[in-house]
C-alpha distance (Angstrom), angle and dihedral (degrees) to the residues before:
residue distance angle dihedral
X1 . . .
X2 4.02 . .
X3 3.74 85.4 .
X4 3.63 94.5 53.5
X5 3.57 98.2 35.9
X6 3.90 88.3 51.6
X7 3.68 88.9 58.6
X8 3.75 97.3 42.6
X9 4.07 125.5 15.7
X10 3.77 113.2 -102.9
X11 3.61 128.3 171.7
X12 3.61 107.7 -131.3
X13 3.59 124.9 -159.5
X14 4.18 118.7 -174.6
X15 3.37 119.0 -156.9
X16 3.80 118.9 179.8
X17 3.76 122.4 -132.5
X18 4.42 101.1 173.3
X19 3.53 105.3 -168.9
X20 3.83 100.8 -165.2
X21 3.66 96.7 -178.7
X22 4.45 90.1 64.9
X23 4.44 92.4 30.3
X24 4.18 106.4 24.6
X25 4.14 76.3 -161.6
X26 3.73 96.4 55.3
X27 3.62 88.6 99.2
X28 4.13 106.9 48.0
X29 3.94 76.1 38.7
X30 3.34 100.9 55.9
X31 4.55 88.1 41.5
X32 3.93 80.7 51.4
X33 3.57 97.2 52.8
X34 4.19 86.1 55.4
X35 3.39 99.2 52.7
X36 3.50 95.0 43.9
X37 3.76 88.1 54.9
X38 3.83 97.1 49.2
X39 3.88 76.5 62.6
X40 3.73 95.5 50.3
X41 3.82 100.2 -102.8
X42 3.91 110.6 94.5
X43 3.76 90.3 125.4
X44 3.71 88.8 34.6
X45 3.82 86.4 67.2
X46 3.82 102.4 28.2
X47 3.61 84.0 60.1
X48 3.93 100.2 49.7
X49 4.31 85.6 47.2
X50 3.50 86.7 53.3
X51 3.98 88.5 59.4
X52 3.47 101.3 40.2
X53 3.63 124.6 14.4
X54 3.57 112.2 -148.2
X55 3.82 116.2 -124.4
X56 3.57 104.9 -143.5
X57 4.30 131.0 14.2
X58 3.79 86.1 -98.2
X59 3.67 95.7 63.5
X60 3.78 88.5 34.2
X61 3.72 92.0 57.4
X62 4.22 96.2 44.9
X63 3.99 88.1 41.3
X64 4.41 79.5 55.1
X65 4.04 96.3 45.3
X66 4.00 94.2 39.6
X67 4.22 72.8 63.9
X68 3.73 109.7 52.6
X69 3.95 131.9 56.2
X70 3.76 91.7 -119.4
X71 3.80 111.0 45.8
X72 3.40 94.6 172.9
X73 4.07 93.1 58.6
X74 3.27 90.3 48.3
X75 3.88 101.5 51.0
X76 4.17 82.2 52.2
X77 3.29 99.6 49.0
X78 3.92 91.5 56.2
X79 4.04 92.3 40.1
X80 4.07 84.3 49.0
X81 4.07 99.7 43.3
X82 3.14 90.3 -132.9
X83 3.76 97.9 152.3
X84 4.19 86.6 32.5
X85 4.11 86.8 109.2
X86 3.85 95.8 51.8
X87 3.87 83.1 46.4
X88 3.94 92.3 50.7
X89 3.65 92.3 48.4
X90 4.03 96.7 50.6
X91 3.75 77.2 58.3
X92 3.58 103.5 49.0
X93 4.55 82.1 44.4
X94 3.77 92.3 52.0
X95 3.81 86.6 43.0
X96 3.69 94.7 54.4
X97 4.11 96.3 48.9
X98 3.93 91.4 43.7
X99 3.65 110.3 -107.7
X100 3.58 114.6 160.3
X101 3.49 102.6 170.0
X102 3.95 142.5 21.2
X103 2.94 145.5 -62.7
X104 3.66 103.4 24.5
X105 3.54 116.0 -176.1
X106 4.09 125.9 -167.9
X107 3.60 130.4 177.2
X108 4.03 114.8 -157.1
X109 3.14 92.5 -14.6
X110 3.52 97.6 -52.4
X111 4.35 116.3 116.1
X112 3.53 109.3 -119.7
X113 3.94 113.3 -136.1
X114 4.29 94.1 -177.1
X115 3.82 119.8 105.2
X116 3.81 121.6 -80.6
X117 3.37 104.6 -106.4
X118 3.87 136.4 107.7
X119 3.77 109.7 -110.3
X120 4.30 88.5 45.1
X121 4.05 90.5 46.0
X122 3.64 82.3 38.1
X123 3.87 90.8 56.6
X124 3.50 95.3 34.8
X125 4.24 90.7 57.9
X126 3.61 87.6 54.4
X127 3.49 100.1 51.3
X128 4.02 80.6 52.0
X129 3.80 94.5 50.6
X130 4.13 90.3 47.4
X131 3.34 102.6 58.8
């Protein structure tokens, strides 16, 4: 999505949706990926998960502060839960509008059931835009 959003704008809204029972990190991933952002690097991180995902929470949590300007904030901020709530209410959102799995991608409002990868999202925004 950075990729495609860097060659056209997109408005990108994450919601999380940890499903501890297939990733027993989605959670202290998903608490990670908040405090990161309230330091400007959600997609930062997201995108260095995506490469290599961390075995256990320890490597999780030095793969999130090797990403942020204040490691230290971020490594209490995920011991503290203090972004736990916003995390529990993604869940309760994606709960509500029936998403079961991840990534879920919509466009207007409208779930879109292609594959996730630029030149198909690509595609599918300019059918969007056409019509």
């Amino acid at each position: 999505l950075g990729d495609l959003d860097r060659r056209r704008p997109l408005r990108i809204a994450v919601r999380h949706l940890p499903l501890a029972v297939v990733h027993t990190l989605a959670l202290p991933a998903a608490e990670s990926l908040e405090a990161a952002g309230a330091q400007g690097a959600f997609f930062e991180l997201l995108d260095r998960l995506a490469r290599v995902a961390p075995a256990d929470e320890e490597t999780l949590l030095k793969s999130a502060s090797g990403s942020v300007p204040d490691p230290e904030r971020l490594l209490a901020e995920v011991s503290d839960g203090v972004h736990r709530a916003r995390v529990i209410e993604h869940i309760g959102y994606a709960t509500e509008s029936g998403v079961s799995a991840i990534p879920e991608v919509y466009i207007e409002r409208g779930h879109y059931a292609g594959v996730v990868k630029n030149d198909a999202l690509s595609y599918a925004l300019d059918e969007y835009a056409s019509r």
